[in-house]
LUMRO-507158 format. One record per residue (C-alpha): x, y negated, z negated; residue in three letters. Coordinates in steps of 0.05 Angstrom, whole numbers, padded with zeros to 5 digits, always signed. Example, Ala and Ser with C-alpha at 12.3 -4.5 7.8 and 13.67 -1.06 7.14 Angstrom:
+00246+00090-00156Ala+00273+00021-00143Ser
//
This chain:
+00254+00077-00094Unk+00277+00025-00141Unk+00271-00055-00140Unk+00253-00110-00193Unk+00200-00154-00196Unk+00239-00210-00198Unk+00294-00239-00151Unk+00341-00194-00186Unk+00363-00126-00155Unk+00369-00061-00182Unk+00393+00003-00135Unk+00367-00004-00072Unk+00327+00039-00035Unk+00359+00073+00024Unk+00323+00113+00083Unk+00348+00138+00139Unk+00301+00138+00199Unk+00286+00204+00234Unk+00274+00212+00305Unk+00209+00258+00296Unk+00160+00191+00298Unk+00164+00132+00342Unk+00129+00063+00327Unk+00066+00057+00366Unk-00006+00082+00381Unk-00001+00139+00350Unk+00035+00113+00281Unk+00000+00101+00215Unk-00041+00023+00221Unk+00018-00008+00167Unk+00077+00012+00212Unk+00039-00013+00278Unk+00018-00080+00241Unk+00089-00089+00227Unk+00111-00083+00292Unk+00058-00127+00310Unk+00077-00174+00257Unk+00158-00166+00309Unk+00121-00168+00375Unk+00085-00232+00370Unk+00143-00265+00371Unk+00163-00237+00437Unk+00127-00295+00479Unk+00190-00345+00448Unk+00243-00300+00473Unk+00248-00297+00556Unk+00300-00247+00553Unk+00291-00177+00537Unk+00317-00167+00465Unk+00253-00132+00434Unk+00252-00078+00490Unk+00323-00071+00477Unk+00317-00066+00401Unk+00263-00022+00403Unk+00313+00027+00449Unk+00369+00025+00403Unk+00316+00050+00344Unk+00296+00103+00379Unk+00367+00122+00399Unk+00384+00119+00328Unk+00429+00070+00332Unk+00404+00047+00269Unk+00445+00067+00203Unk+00443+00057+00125Unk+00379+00027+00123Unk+00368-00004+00064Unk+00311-00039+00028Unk+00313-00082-00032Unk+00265-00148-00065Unk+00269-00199-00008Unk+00312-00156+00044Unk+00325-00108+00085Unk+00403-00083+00106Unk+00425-00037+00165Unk+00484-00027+00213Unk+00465-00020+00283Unk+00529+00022+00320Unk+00504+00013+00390Unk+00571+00039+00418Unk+00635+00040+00383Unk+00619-00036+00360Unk+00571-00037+00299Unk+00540-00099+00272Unk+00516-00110+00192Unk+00439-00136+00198Unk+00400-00166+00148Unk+00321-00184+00151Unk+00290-00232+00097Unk+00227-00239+00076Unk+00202-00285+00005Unk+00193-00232-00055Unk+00127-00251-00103Unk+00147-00265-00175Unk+00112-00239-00237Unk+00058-00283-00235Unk+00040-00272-00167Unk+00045-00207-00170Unk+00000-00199-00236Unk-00051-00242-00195Unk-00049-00195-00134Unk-00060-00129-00183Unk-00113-00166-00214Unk-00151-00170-00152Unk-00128-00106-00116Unk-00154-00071-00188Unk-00225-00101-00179Unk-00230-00063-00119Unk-00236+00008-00132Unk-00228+00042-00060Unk-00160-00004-00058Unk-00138+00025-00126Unk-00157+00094-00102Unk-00126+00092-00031Unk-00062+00059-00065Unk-00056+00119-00120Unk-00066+00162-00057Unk-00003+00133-00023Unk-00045+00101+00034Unk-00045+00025+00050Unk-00120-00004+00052Unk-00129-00028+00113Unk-00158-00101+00092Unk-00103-00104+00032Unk-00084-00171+00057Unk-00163-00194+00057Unk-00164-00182-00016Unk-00096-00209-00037Unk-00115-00273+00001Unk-00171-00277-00058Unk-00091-00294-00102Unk-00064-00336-00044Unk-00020-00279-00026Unk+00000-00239+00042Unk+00033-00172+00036Unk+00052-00178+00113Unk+00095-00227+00141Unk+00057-00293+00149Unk+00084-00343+00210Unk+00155-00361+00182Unk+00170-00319+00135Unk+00207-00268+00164Unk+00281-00291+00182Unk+00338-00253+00209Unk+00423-00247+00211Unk+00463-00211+00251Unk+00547-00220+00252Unk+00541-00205+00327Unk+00543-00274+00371Unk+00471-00271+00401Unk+00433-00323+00360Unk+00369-00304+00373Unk+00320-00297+00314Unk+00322-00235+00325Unk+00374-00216+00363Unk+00366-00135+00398Unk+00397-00114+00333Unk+00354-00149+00289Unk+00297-00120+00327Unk+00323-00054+00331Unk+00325-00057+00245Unk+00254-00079+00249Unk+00225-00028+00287Unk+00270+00027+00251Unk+00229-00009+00187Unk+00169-00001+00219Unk+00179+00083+00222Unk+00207+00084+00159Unk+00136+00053+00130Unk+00098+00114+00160Unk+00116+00157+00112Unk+00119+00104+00056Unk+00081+00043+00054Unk+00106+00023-00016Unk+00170+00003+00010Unk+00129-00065+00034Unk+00111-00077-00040Unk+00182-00071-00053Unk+00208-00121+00000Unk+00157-00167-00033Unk+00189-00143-00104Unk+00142-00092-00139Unk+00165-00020-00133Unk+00111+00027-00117Unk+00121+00060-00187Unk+00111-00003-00219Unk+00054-00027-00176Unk+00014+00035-00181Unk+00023+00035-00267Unk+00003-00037-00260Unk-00056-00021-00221Unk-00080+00047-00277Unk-00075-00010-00331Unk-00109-00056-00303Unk-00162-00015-00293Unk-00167+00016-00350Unk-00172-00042-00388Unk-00102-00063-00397Unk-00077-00133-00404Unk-00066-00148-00324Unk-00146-00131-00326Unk-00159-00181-00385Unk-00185-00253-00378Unk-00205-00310-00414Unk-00257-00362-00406Unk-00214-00426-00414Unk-00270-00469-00432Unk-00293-00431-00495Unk-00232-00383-00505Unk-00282-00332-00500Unk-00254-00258-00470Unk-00289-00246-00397Unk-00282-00171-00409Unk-00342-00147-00381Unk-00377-00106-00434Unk-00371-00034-00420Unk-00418+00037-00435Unk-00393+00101-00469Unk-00376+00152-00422Unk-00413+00204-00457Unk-00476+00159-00456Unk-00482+00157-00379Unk-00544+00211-00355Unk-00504+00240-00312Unk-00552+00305-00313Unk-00618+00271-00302Unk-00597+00199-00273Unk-00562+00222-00210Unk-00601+00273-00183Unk-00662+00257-00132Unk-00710+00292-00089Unk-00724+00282-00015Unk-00732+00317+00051Unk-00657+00333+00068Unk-00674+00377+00121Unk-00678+00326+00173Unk-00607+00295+00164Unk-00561+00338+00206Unk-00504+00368+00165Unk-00436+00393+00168Unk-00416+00417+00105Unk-00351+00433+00073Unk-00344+00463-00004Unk-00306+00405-00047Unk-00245+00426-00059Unk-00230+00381-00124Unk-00275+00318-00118Unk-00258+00287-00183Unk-00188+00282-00158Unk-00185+00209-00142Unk-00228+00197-00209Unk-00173+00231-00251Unk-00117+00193-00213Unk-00147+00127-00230Unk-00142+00139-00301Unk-00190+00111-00353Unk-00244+00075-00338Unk-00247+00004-00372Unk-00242+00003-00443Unk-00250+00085-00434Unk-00204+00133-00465Unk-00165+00195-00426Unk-00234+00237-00464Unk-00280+00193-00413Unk-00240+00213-00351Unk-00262+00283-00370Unk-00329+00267-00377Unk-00336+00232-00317Unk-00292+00285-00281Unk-00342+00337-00309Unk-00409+00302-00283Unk-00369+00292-00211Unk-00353+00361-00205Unk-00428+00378-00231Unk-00453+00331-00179Unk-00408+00356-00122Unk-00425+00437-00138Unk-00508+00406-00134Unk-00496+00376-00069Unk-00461+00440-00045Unk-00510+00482-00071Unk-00573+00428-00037Unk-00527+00428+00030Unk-00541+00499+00037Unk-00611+00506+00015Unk-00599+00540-00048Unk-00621+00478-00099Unk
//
């Protein structure tokens, strides 16, 4: 996938949508809250074009779709007719979207669940914190079809929606990139930030004075006698699995602030020693 952060294009990112998945219960919570985002719009249109756009998606009447900053391109081919349909939604510029990192970085289960290729559930919650909405707020989203229905959508519109919709399941980054930040970019944002980089820095304006919270040595955390307690765990009920690699969302993070790649090892070492205690405490062994 490829897109600029500004209002500038670059190649756009195609998909074509597969008939294995359909938008609805049983699709991932982005793709359903962008339907929703379609849907609530339904109560303005008396006449059936959202039922019938959803049909034409699922017939895969939808073709070329295409995703770049700001919008989204398809042919619907219904029949022999076809019709050229473009969605439009505002792209964030640089500053917006160094804001939004800012904030999505000082939340670490966002940062992890983001390296993961999952969308956290309350994203939008903590990009409000920068005045921003990764969804379509009321407005935003505007549509234009060369067919001569001149509804807002019209069925073909609505059929490139919910063909959108499926295409997020299996990749939520291409709402960053309607908004203007490819997922490559946003995710290298996000590992600088949190490592210390310069979308993590700030300033007191006031004094001029850096903000940069002071930060501890990896190899000075007591990892072997600090995080290791005793107690009665025979009376919680347990289903235990071995960990399989539990300092993999520690290593995909990157460097800690103002750590080096050395501290992700030394925190990846006193995870895994912590994991293989609770493993061995699970099953009575410790």
């Amino acid at each position: 996938m490829s897109s600029t952060a500004t209002r500038r294009t670059t190649a756009p990112r195609r998909t074509t949508p597969t008939r294995r998945k359909q938008t609805g219960p049983e699709g991932t919570w982005w793709s359903r809250r962008w339907t929703r985002a379609l849907e609530s719009l339904g109560a303005t249109y008396p006449n059936p074009r959202l039922p019938r756009g959803r049909t034409l998606a699922r017939q895969g009447a939808v073709q070329g779709l295409t995703v770049r900053p700001g919008e989204i391109t398809a042919r619907v081919a219904p029949a022999k007719t076809g019709y050229e349909v473009t969605l439009r939604l505002p792209v964030f510029d640089d500053t917006e979207w160094s804001a939004g990192v800012r904030v999505l970085a000082g939340q670490l289960r966002h940062a992890a669940s983001l390296l993961e290729g999952r969308m956290p559930e309350d994203i939008d919650d903590t990009l409000g914190m920068a005045g921003l909405a990764l969804f379509p707020r009321r407005g935003e989203l505007s549509s234009h079809c060369d067919c001569r229905d001149g509804g807002n959508p019209c069925s073909h519109g609505a059929a490139v929606h919910y063909a959108f919709a499926d295409a997020l399941q299996d990749n939520p980054f291409l709402l960053p990139a309607l908004r203007g930040r490819s997922g490559e970019r946003l995710l290298a944002e996000l590992r600088a930030a949190r490592s210390g980089g310069s979308a993590d820095a700030s300033t007191d304006t006031s004094t001029g004075a850096s903000t940069t919270p002071e930060t501890i040595a990896a190899s000075e955390l007591p990892a072997s006698v600090g995080y290791f307690t005793g107690g009665d765990l025979s009376t919680v009920p347990l289903h235990p699995q071995p960990p399989a690699d539990p300092a993999r969302r520690l290593r995909r993070l990157g460097p800690p602030p103002g750590g080096s790649p050395d501290d992700v090892e030394l925190l990846a070492a006193a995870v895994e020693r912590a994991a293989a205690h609770a493993w061995r405490t699970a099953g009575g062994s410790a």
